[in-house]
Every structure is written in C-alpha cells, then in structure tokens.
HTML snippet that shows the backbone in 3Dmol.js (N, CA, C, O; Angstrom):
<script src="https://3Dmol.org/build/3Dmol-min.js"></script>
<div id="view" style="width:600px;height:400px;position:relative"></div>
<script>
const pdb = `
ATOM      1  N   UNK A   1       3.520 -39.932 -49.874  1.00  0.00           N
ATOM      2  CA  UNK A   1       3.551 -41.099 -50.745  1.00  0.00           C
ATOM      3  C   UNK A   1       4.669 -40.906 -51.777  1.00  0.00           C
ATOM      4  O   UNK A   1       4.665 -39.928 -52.525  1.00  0.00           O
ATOM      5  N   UNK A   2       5.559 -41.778 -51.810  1.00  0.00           N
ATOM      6  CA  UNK A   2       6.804 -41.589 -53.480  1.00  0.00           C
ATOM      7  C   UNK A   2       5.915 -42.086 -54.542  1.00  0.00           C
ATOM      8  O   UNK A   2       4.767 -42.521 -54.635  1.00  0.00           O
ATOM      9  N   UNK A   3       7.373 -41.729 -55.646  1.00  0.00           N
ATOM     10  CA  UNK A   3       6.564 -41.298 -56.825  1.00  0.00           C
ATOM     11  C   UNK A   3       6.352 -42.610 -57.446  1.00  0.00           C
ATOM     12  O   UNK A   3       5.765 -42.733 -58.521  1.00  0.00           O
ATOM     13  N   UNK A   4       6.887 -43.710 -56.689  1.00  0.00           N
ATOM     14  CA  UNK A   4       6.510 -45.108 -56.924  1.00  0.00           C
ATOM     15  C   UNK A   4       5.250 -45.536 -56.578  1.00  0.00           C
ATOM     16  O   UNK A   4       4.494 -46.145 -57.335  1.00  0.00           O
ATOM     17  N   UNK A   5       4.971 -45.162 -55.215  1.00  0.00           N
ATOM     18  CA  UNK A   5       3.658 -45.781 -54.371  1.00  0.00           C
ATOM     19  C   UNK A   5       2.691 -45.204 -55.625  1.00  0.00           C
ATOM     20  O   UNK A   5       2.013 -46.008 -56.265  1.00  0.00           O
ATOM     21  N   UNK A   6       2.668 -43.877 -55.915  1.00  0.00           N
ATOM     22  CA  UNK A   6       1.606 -43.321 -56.696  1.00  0.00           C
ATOM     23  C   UNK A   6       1.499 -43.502 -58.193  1.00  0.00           C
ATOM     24  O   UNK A   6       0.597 -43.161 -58.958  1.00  0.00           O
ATOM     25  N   UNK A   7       2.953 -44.294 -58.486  1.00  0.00           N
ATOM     26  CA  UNK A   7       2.828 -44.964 -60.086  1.00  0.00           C
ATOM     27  C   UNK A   7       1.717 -46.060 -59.756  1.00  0.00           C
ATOM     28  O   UNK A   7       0.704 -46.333 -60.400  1.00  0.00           O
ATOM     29  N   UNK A   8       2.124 -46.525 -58.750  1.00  0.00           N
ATOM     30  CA  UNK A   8       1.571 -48.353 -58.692  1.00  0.00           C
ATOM     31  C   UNK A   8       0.277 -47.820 -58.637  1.00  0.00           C
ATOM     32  O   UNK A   8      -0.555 -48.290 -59.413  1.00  0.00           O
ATOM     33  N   UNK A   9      -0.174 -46.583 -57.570  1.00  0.00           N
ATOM     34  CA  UNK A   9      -1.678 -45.926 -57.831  1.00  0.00           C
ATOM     35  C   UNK A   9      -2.397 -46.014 -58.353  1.00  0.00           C
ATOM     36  O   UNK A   9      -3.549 -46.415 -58.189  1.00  0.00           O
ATOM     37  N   UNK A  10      -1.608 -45.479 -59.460  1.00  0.00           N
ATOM     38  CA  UNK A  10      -2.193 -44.759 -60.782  1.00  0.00           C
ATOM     39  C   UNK A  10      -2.639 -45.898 -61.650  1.00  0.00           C
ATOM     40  O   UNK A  10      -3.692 -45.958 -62.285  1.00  0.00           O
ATOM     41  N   UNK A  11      -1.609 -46.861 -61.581  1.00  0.00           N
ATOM     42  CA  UNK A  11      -1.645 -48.086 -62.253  1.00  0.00           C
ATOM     43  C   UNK A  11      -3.127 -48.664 -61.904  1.00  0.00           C
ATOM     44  O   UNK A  11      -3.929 -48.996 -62.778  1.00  0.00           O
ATOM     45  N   UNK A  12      -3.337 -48.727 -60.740  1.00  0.00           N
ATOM     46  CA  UNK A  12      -4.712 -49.708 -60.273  1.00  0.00           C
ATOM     47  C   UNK A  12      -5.708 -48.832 -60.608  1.00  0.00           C
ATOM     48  O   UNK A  12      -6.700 -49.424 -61.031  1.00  0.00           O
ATOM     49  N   UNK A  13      -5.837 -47.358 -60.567  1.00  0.00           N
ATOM     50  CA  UNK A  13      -6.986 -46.217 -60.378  1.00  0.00           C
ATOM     51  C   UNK A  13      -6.815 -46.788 -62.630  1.00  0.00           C
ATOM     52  O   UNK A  13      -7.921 -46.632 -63.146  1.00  0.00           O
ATOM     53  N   UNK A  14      -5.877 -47.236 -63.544  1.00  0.00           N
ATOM     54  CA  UNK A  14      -6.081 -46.792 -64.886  1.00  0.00           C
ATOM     55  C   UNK A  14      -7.291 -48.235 -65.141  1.00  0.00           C
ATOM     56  O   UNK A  14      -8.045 -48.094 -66.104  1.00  0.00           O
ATOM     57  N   UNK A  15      -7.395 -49.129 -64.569  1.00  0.00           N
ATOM     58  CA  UNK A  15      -8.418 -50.308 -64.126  1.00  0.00           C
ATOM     59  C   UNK A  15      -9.461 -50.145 -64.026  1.00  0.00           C
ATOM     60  O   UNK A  15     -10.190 -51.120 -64.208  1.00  0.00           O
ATOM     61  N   UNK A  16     -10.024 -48.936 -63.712  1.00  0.00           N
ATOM     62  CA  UNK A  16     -11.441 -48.440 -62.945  1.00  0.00           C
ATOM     63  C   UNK A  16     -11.181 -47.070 -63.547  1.00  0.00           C
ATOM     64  O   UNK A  16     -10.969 -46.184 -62.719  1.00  0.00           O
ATOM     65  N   UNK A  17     -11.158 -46.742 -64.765  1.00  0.00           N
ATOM     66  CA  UNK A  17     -11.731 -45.473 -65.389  1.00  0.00           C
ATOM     67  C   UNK A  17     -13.118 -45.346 -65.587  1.00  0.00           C
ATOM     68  O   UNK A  17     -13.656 -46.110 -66.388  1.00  0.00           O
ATOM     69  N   UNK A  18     -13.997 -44.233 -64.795  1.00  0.00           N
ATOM     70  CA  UNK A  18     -15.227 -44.590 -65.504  1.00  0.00           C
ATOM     71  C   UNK A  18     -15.684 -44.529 -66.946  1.00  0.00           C
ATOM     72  O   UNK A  18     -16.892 -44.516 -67.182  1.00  0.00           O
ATOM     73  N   UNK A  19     -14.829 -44.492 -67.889  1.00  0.00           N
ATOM     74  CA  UNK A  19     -15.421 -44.746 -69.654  1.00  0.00           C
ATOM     75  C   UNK A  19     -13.779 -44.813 -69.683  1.00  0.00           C
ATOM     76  O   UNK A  19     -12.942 -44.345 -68.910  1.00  0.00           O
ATOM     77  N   UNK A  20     -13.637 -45.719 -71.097  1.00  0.00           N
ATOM     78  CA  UNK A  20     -12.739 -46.327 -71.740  1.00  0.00           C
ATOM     79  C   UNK A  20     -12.116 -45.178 -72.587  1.00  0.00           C
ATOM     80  O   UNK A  20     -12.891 -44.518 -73.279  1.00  0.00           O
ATOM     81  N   UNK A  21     -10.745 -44.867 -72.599  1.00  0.00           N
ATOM     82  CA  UNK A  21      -9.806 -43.487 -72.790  1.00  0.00           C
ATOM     83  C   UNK A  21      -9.994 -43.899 -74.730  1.00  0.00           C
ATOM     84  O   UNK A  21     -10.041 -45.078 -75.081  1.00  0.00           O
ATOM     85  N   UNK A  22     -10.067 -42.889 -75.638  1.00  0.00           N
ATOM     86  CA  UNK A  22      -9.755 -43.213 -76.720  1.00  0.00           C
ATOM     87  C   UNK A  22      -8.683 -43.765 -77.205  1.00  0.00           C
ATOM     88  O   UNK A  22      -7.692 -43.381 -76.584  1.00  0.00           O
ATOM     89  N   UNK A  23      -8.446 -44.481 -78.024  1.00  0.00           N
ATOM     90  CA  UNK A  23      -6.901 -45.013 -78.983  1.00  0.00           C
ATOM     91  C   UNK A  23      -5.560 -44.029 -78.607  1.00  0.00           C
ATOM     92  O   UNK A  23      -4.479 -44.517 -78.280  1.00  0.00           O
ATOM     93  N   UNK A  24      -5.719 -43.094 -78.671  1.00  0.00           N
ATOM     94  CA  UNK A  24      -4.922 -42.145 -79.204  1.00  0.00           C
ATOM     95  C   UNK A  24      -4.164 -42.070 -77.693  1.00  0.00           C
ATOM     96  O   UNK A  24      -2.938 -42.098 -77.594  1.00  0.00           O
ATOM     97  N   UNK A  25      -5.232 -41.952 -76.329  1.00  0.00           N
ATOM     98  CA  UNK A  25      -4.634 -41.795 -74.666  1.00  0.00           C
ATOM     99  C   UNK A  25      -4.415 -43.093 -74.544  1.00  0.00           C
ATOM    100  O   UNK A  25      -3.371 -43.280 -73.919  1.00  0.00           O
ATOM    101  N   UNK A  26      -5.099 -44.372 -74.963  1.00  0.00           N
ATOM    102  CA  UNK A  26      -4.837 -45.621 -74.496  1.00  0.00           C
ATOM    103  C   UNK A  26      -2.898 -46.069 -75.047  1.00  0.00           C
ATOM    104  O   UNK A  26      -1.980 -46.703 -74.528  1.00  0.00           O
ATOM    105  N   UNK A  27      -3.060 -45.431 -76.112  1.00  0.00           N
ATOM    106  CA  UNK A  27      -1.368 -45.208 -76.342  1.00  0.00           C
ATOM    107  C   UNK A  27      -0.357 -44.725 -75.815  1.00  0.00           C
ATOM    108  O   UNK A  27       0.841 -45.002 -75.877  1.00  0.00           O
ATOM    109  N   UNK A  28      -1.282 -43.546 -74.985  1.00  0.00           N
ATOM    110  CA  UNK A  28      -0.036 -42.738 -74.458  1.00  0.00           C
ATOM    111  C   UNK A  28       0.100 -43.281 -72.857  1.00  0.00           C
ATOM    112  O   UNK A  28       1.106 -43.085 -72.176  1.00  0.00           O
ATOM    113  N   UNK A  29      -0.912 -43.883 -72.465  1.00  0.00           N
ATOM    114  CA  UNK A  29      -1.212 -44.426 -71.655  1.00  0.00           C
ATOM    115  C   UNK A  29       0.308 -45.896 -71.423  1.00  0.00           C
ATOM    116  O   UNK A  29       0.998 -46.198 -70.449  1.00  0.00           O
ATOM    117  N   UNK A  30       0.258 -46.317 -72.548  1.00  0.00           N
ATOM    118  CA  UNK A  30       0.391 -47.551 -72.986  1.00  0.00           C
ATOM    119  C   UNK A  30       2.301 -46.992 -72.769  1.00  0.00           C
ATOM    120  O   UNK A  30       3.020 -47.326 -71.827  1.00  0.00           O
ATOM    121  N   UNK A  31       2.664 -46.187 -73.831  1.00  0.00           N
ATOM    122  CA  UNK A  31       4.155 -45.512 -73.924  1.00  0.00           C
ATOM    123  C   UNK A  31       4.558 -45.337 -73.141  1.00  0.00           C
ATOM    124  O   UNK A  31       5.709 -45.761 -73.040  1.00  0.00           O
ATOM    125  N   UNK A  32       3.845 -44.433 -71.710  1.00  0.00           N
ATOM    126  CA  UNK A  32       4.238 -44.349 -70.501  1.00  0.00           C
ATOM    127  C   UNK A  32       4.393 -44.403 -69.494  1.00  0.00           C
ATOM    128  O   UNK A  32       4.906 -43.628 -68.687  1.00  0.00           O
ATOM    129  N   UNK A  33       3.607 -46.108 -69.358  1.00  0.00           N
ATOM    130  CA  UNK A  33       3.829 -47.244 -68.662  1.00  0.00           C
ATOM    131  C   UNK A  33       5.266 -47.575 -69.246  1.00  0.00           C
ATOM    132  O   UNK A  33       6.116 -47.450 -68.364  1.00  0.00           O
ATOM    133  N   UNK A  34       5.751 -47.932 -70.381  1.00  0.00           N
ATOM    134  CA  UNK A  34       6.803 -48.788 -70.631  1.00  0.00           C
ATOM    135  C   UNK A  34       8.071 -48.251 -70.734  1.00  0.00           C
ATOM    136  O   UNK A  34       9.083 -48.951 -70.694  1.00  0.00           O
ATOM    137  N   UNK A  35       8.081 -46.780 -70.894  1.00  0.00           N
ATOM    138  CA  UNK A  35       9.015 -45.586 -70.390  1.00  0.00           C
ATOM    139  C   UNK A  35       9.395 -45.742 -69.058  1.00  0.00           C
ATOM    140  O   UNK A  35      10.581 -45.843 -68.744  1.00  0.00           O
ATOM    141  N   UNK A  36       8.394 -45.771 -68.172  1.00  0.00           N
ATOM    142  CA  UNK A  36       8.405 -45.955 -67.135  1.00  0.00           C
ATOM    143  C   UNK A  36       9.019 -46.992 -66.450  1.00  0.00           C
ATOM    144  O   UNK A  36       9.838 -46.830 -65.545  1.00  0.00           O
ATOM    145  N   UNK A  37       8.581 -48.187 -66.929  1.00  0.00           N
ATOM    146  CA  UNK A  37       8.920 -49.508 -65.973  1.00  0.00           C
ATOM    147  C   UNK A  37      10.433 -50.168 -66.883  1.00  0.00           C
ATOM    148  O   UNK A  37      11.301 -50.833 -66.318  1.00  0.00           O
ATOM    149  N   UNK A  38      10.455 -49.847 -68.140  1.00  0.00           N
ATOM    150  CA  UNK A  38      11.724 -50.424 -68.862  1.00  0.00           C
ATOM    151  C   UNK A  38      12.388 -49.243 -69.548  1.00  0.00           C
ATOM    152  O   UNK A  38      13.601 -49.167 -69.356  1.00  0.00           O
ATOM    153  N   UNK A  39      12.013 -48.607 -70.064  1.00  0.00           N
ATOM    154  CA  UNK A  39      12.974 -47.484 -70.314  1.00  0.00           C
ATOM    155  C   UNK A  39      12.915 -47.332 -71.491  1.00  0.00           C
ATOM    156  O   UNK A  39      11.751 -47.500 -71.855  1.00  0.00           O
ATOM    157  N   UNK A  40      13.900 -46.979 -72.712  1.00  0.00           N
ATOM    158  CA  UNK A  40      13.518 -46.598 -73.898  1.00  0.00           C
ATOM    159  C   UNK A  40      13.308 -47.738 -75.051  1.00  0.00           C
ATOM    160  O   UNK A  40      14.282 -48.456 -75.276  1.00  0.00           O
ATOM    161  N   UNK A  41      12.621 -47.864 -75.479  1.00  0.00           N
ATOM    162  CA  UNK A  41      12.155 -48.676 -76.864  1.00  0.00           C
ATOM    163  C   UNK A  41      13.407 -49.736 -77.152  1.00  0.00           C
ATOM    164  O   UNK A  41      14.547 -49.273 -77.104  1.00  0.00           O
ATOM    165  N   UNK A  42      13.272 -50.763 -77.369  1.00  0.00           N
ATOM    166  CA  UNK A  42      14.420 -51.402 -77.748  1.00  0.00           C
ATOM    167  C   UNK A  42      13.842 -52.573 -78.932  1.00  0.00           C
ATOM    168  O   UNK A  42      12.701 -52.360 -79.342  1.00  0.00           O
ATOM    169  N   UNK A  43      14.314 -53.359 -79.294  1.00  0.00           N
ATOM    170  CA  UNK A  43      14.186 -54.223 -80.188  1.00  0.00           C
ATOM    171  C   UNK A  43      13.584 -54.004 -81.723  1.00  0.00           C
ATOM    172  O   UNK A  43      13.846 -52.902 -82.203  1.00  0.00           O
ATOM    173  N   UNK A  44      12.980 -54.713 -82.372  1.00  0.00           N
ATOM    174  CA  UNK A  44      12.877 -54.364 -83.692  1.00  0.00           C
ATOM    175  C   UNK A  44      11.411 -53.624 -83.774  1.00  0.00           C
ATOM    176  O   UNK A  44      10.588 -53.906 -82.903  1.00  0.00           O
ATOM    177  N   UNK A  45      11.247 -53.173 -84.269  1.00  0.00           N
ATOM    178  CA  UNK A  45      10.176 -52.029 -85.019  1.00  0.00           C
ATOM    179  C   UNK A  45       8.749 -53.332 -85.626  1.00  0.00           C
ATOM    180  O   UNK A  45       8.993 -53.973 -86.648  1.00  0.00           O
ATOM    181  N   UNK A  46       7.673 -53.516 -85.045  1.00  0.00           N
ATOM    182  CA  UNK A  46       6.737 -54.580 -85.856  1.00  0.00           C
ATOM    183  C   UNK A  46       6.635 -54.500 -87.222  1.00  0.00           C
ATOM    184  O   UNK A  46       6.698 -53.361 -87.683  1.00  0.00           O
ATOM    185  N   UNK A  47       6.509 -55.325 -87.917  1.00  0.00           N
ATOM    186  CA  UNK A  47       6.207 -55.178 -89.591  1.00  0.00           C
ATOM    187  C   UNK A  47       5.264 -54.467 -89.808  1.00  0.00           C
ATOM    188  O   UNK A  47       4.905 -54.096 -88.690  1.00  0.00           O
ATOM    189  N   UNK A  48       4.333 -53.837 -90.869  1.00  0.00           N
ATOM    190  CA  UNK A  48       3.766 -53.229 -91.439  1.00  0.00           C
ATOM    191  C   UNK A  48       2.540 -53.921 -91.586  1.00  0.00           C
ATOM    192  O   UNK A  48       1.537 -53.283 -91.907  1.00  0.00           O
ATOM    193  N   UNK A  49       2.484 -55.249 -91.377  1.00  0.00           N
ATOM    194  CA  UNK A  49       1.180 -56.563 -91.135  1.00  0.00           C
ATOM    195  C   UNK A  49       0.537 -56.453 -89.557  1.00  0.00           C
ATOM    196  O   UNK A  49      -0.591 -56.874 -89.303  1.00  0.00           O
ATOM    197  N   UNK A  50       1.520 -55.756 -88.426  1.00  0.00           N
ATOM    198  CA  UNK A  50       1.011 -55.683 -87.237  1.00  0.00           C
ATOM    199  C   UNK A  50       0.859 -54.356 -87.002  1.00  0.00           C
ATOM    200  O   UNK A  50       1.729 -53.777 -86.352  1.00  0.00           O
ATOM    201  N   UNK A  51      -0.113 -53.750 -87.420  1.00  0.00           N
ATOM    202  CA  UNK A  51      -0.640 -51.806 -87.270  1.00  0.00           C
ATOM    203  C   UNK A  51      -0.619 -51.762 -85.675  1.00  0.00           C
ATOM    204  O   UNK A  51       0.102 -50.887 -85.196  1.00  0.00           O
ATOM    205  N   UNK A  52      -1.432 -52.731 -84.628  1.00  0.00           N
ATOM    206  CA  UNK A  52      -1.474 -52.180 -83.556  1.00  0.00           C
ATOM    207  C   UNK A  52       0.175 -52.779 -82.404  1.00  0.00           C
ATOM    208  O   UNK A  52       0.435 -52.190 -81.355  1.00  0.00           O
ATOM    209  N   UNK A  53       0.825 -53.683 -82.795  1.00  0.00           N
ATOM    210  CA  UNK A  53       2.119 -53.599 -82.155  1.00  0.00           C
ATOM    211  C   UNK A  53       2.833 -52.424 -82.895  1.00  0.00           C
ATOM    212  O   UNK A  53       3.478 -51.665 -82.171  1.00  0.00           O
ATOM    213  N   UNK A  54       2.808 -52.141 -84.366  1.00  0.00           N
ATOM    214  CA  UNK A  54       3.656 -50.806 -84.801  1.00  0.00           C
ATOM    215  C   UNK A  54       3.014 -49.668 -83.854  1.00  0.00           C
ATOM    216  O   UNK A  54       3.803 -48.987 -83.199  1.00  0.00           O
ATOM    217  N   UNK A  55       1.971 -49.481 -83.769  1.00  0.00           N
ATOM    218  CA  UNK A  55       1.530 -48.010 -82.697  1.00  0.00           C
ATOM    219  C   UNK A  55       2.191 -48.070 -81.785  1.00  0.00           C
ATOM    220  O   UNK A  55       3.008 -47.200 -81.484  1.00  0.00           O
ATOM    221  N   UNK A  56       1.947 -49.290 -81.036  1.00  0.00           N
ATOM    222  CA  UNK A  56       2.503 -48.940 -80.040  1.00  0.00           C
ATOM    223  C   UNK A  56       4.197 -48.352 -79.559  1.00  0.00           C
ATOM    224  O   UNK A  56       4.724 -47.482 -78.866  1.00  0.00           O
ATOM    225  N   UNK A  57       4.566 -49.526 -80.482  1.00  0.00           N
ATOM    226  CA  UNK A  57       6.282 -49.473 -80.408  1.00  0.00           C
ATOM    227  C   UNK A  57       6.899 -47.862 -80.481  1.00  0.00           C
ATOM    228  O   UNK A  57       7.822 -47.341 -79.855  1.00  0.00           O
ATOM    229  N   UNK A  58       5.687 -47.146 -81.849  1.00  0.00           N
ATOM    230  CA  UNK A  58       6.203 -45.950 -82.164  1.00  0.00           C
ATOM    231  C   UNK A  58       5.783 -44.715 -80.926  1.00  0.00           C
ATOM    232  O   UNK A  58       6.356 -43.689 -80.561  1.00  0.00           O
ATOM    233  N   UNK A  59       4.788 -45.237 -80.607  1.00  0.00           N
ATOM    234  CA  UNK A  59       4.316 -44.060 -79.134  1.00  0.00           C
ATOM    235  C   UNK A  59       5.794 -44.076 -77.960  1.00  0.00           C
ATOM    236  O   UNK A  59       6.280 -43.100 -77.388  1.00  0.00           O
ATOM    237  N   UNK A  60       6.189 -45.360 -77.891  1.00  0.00           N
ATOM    238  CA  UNK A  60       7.015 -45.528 -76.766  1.00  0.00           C
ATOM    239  C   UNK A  60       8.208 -45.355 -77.052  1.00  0.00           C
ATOM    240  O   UNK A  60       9.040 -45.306 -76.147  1.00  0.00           O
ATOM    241  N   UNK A  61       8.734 -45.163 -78.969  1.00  0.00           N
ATOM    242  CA  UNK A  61       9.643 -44.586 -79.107  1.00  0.00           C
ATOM    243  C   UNK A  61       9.862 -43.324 -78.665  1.00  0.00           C
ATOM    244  O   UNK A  61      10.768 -42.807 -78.011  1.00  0.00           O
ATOM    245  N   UNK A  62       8.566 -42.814 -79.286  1.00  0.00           N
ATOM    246  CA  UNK A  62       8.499 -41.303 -79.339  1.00  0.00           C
ATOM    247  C   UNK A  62       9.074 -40.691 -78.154  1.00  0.00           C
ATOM    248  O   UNK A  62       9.479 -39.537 -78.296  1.00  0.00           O
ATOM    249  N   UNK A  63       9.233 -41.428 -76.608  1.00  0.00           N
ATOM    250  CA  UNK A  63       9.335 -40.834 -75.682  1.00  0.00           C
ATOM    251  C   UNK A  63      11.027 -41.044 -75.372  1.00  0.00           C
ATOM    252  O   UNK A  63      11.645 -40.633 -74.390  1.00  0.00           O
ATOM    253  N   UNK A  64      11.527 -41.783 -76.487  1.00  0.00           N
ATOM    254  CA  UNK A  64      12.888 -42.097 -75.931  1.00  0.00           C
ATOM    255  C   UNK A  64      13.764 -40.916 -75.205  1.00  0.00           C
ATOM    256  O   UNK A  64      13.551 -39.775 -75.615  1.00  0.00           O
ATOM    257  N   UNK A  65      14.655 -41.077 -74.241  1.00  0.00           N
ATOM    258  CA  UNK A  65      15.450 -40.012 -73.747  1.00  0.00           C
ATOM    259  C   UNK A  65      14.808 -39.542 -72.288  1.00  0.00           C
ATOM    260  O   UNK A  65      15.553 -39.123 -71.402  1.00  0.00           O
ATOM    261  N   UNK A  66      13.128 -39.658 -72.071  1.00  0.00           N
ATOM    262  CA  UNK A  66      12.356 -39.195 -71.256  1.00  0.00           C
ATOM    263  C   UNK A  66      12.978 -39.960 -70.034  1.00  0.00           C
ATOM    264  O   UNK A  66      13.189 -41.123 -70.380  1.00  0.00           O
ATOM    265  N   UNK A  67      13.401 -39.707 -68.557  1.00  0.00           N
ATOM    266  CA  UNK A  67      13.461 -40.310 -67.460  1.00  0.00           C
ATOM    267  C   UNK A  67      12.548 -40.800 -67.167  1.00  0.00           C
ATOM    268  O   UNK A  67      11.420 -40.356 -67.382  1.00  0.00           O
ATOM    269  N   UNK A  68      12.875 -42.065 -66.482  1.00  0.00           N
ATOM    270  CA  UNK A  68      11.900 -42.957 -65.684  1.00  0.00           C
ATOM    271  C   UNK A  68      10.758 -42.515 -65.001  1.00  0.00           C
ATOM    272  O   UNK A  68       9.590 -42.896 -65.081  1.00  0.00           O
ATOM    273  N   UNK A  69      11.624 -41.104 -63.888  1.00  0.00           N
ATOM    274  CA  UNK A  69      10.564 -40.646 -63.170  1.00  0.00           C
ATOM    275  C   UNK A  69       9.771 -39.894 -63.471  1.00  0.00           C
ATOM    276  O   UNK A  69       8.874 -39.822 -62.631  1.00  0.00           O
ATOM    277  N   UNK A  70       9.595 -38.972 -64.685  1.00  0.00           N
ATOM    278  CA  UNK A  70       9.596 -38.331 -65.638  1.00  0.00           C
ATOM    279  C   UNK A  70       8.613 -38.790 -66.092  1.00  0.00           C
ATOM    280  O   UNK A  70       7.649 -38.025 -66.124  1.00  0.00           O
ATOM    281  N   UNK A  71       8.425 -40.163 -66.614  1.00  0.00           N
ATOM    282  CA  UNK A  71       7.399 -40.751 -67.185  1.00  0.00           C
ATOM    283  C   UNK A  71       6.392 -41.493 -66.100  1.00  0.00           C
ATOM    284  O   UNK A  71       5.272 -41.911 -66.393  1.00  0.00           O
ATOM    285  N   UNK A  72       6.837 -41.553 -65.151  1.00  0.00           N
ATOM    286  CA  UNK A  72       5.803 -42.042 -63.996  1.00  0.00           C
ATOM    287  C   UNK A  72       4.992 -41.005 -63.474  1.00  0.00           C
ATOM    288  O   UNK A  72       3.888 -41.202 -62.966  1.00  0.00           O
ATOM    289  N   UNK A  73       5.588 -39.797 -63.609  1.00  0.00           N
ATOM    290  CA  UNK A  73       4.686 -38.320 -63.261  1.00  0.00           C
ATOM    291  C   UNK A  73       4.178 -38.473 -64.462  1.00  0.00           C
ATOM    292  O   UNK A  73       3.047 -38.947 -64.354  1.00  0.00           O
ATOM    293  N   UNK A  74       4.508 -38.278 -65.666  1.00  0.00           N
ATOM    294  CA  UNK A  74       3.450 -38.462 -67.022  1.00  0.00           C
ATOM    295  C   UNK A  74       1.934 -39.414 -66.852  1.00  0.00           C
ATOM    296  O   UNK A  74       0.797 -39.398 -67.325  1.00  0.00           O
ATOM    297  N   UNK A  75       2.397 -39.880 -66.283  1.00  0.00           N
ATOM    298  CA  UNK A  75       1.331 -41.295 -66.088  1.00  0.00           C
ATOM    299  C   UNK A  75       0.335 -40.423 -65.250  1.00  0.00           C
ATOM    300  O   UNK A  75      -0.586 -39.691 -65.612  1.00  0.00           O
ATOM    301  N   UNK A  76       0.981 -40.847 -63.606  1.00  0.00           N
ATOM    302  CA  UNK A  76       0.387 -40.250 -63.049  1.00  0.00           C
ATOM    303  C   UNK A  76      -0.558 -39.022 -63.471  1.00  0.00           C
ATOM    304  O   UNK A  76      -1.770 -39.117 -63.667  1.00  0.00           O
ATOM    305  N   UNK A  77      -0.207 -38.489 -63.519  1.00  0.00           N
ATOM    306  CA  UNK A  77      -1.126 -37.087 -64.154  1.00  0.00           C
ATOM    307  C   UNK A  77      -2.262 -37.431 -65.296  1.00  0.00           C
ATOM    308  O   UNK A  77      -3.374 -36.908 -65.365  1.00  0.00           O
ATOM    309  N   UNK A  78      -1.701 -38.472 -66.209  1.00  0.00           N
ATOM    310  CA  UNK A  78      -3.007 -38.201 -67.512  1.00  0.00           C
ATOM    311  C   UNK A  78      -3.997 -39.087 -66.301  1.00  0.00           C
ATOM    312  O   UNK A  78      -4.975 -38.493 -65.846  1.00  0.00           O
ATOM    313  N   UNK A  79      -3.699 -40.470 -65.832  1.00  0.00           N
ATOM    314  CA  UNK A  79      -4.833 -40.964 -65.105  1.00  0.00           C
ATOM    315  C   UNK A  79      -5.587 -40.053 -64.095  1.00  0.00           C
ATOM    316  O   UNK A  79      -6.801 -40.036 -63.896  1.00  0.00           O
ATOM    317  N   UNK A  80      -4.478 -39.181 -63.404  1.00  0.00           N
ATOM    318  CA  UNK A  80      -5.422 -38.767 -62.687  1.00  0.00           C
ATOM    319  C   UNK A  80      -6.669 -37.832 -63.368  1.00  0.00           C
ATOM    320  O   UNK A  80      -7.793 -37.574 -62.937  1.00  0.00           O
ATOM    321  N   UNK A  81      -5.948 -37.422 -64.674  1.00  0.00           N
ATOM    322  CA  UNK A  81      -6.868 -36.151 -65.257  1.00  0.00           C
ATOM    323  C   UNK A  81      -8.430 -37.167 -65.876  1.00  0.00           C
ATOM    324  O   UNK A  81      -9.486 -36.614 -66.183  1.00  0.00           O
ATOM    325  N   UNK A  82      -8.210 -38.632 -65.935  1.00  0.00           N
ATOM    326  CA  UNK A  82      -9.171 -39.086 -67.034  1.00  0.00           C
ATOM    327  C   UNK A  82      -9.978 -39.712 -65.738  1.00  0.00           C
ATOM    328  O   UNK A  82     -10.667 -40.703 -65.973  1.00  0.00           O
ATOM    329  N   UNK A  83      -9.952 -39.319 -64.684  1.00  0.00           N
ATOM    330  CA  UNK A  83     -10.767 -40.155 -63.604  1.00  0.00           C
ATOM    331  C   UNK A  83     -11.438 -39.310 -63.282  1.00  0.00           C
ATOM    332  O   UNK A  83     -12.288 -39.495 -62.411  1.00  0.00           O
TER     333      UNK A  83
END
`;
const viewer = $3Dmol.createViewer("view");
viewer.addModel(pdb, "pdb");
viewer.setStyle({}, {cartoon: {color: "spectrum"}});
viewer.zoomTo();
viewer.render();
</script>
C-alpha cells in the first residue's frame, strides 16, 4: 500500500476512534492533516477573539519546514497508535 493509500486510511480509521482524542492530539491531529495535504501555514495568524482558529493555525505552524510525506507518516502513526 503507498504512503498515500494509507494517509487516505488513516484519514477514514481517524472517523471511527473508539473515544474522542483530547484537544491537545485533536490538534496535532488537525496540523498534520494540513502539513500534509497543503503544506506550510500560510495566510494571516486569527485575532486574539478566535482562541480555537489561533490553536490551530499555531499547531500547523509549528510544523512548518516538515515534508509532506513526513507529515502523512506523522498522521499515520498517531491514528494508528489512538485506535
């Protein structure tokens, strides 16, 4: 299977977790999906009025520089570990 077939996997298996990942993985969760499928962080930073678009933006900064595939094995792996 490539490391695509098993992103898209991972993607459907993160749907059917049996219990809901805390804030903190649902972020990282969240960062490296978008690492993944678009690449590094771009546009403006949310205001200080939107706490949960600022999390996010800053998780998916955090990973800037990380390769695509890089972050699709990231993925891969935390889902598989939380299933």
């Amino acid at each position: 299977m490539s490391l695509q077939e098993q992103f898209e996997q991972a993607q459907a298996d993160s749907k059917n977790l049996p219990e809901r990942p805390d804030n903190m993985t649902l972020l990282k969760i969240y960062a490296l999906f978008k690492q993944a499928s678009v690449g590094d962080a771009s546009g403006e930073r949310p205001g200080f009025t939107d706490m949960v678009g600022r999390a996010k933006f800053d998780a998916w900064d955090a990973l800037k520089g990380t390769s695509a595939d890089e972050a699709k094995q990231q993925y891969i792996d935390l889902i598989a570990d939380l299933k």
